[in-house]
C-alpha positions in Angstrom: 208.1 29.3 146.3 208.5 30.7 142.7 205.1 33.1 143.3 206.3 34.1 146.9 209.5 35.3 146.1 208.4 37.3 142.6 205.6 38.8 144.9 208.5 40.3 147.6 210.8 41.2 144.3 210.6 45.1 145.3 210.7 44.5 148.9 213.6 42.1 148.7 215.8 44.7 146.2 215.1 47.4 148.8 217.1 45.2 151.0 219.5 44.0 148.7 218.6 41.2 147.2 217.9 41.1 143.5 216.8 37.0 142.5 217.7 35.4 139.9 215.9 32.4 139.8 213.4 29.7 142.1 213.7 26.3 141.6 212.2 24.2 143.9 213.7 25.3 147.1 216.5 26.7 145.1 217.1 30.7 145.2 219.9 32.4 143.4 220.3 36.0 143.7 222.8 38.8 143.8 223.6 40.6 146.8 226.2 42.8 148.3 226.1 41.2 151.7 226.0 37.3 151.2 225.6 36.1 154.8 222.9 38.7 155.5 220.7 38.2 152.3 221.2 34.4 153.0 219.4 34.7 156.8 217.4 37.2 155.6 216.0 34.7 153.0 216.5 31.6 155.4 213.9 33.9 158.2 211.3 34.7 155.6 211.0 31.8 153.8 212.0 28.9 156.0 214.2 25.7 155.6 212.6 24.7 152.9 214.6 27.2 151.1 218.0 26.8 150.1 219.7 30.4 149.2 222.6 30.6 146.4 224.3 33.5 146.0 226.2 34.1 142.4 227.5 37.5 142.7 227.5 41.0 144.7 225.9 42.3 141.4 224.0 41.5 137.9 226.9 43.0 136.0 230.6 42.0 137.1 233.9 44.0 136.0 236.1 42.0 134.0 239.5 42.8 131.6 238.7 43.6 128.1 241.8 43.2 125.6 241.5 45.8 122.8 243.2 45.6 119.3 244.7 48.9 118.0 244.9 52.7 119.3 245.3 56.0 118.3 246.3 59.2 119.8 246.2 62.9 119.7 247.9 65.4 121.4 247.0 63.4 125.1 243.9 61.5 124.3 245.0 57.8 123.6 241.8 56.1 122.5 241.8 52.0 122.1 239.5 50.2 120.2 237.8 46.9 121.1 235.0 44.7 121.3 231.8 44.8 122.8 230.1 41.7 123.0 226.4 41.4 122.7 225.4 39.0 126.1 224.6 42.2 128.0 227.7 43.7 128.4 228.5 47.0 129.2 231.7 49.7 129.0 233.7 49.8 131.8 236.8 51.7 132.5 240.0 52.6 130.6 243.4 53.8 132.9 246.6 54.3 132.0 249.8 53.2 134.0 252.6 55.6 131.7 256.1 54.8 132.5 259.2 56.3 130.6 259.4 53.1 127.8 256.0 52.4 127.8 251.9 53.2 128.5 249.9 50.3 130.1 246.5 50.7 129.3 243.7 48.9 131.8 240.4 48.0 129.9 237.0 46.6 131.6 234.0 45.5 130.5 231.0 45.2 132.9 229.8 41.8 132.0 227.0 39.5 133.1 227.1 38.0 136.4 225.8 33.9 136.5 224.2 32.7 133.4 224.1 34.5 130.2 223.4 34.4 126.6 225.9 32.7 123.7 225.3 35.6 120.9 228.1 35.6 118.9 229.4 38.7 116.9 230.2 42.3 118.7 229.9 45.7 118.3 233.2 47.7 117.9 233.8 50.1 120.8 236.5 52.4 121.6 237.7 54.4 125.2 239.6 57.4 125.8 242.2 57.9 128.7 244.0 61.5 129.0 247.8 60.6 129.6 249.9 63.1 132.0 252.4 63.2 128.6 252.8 62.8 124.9 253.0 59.1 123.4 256.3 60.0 122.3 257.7 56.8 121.2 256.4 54.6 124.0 254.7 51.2 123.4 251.4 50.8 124.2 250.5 47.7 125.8 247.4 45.6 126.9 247.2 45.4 130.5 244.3 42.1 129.6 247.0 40.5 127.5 250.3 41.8 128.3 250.9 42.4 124.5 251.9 45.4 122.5 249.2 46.8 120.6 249.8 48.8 117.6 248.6 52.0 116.5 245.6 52.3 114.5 246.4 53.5 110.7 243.0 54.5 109.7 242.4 51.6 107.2 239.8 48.9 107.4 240.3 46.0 108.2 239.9 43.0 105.4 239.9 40.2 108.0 
């Protein structure tokens, strides 16, 4: 089953499916469409094969909490961390209220399995705010917390 399924790998991503892995009768994949990929697989391969779907996609948005910002004029820029399993940057909004900015950070991060490496690399993202800081808190839409500004020193931790 392995060889018949990594010989249709470009046919079955130009319909949708990207595999994972075969075991035995055992296919995981990615696909946007579930139900489809799973009869589409079921049709071409038979009833020996029993389809599992992990995921509409490889990489997976997820929150990202970040540690400190800065700011000038209207560019707020946080800082976080990347980890090294295959993420990727994803997006950084702003929700700014009168008392406070709420910042929304997301990673793109491995779908299914992945790797255990430890360690990250430091990573920042900039938003443009509508208005000045001003004195409004800045707070970590992951966590919920206040962040505090970053003051230019290095850390000793």
């Amino acid at each position: 089953m392995q060889e018949r399924v990594s010989n249709d790998s470009d046919e079955l991503r130009e319909l949708g499916i990207d595999w994972l892995s075969v075991s035995g009768g055992d296919v995981e994949f990615f696909a946007r469409d579930r139900e489809a990929a799973c009869a589409l697989l079921r049709s071409r391969y038979g009833p020996a094969i029993n389809p599992i779907w992990i995921a509409p996609d490889r990489l997976g948005e997820e929150p990202q909490y970040f540690a400190s910002w800065s700011c000038e004029e209207r560019q707020l820029t946080v800082f976080y961390p990347l980890p090294h399993n295959g993420e990727q940057p994803g997006k950084c909004t702003a929700d700014e209220h009168r008392d406070r900015v709420v910042v929304h950070l997301t990673i793109l991060a491995p779908q299914g399995g992945s790797t255990l490496i430890g360690g990250f690399k430091a990573s920042h993202a900039t938003v443009t705010l509508a208005e000045p800081i001003g004195k409004r808190s800045i707070i970590d839409a992951a966590t919920g917390e206040t962040r505090p500004r970053w003051d230019g020193r290095k850390s000793t931790a």
